[in-house]
Legacy VTK file of the C-alpha trace (Angstrom):
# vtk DataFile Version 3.0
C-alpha trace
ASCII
DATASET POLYDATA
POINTS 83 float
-77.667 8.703 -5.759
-75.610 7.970 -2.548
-75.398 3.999 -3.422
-73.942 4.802 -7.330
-71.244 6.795 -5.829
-70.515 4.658 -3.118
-71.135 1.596 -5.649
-69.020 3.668 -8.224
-65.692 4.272 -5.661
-65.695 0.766 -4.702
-65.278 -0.303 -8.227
-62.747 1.781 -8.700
-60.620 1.428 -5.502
-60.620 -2.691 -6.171
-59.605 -1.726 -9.980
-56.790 0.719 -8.806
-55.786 -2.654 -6.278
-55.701 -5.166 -8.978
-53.949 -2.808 -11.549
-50.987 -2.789 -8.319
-50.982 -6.346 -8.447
-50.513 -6.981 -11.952
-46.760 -5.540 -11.982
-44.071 -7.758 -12.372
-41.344 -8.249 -9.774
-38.369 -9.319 -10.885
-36.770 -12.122 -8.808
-34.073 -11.635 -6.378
-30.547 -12.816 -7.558
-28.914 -15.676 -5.476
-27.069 -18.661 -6.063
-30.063 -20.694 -6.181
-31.890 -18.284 -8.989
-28.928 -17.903 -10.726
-28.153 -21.474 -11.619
-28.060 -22.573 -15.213
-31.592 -24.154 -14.810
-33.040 -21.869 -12.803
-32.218 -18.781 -14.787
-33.424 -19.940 -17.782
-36.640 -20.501 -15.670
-36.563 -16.792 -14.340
-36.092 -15.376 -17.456
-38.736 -16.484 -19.321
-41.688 -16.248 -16.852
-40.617 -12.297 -17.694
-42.198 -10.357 -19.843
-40.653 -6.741 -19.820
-36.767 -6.856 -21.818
-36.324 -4.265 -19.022
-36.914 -6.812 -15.893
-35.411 -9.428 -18.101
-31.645 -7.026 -18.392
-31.778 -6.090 -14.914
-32.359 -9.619 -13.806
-29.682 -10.596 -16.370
-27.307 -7.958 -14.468
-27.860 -8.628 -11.268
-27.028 -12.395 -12.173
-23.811 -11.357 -13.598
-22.896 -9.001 -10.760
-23.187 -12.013 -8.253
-21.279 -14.416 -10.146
-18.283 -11.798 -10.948
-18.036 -11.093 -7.277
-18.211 -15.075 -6.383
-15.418 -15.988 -8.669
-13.738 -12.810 -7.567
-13.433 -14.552 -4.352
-12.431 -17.519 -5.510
-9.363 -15.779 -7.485
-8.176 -14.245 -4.710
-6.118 -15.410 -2.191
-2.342 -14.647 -0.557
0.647 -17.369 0.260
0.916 -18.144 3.838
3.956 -20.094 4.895
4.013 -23.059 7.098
4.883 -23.232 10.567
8.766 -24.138 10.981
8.856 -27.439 11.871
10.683 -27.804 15.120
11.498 -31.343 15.995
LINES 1 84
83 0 1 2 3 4 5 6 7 8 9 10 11 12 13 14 15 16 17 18 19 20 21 22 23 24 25 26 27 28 29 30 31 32 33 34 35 36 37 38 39 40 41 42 43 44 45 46 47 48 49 50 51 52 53 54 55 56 57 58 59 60 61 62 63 64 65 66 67 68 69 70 71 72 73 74 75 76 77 78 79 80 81 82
């Protein structure tokens, strides 16, 4: 009776591991992932529309803050030229 419950809690400690493994993670948004080719890539090895938006946001939310960067900028004069 011992070995079926022992037998019986291993089972289901290795099902409750593998059912934590089968979640998707969605990938982290950089430069790199969020290139043209790449993205497409990303987005369809997910399956979940939810992964797939946030992905799709976090993409979006990187690229408005690099061009934001690259839009802004402030005059600075030249030195005076003393000769």
């Amino acid at each position: 009776m011992l070995s079926k419950w022992t037998s019986l809690s291993a089972a289901l400690g290795i099902a409750v591991l593998l059912a934590g493994c089968s979640e998707e993670k969605v990938p982290q948004a950089t430069e790199v992932t969020c290139a043209p080719d790449q993205y497409e890539q990303h987005l369809a090895s997910l399956s979940k529309d939810a992964n797939k938006q946030q992905f799709k946001d976090a993409c979006q939310a990187l690229l408005a803050d690099k061009n934001k960067n690259l839009s802004d900028w402030t005059f600075k004069k030249s030195p005076k030229d003393d000769f």
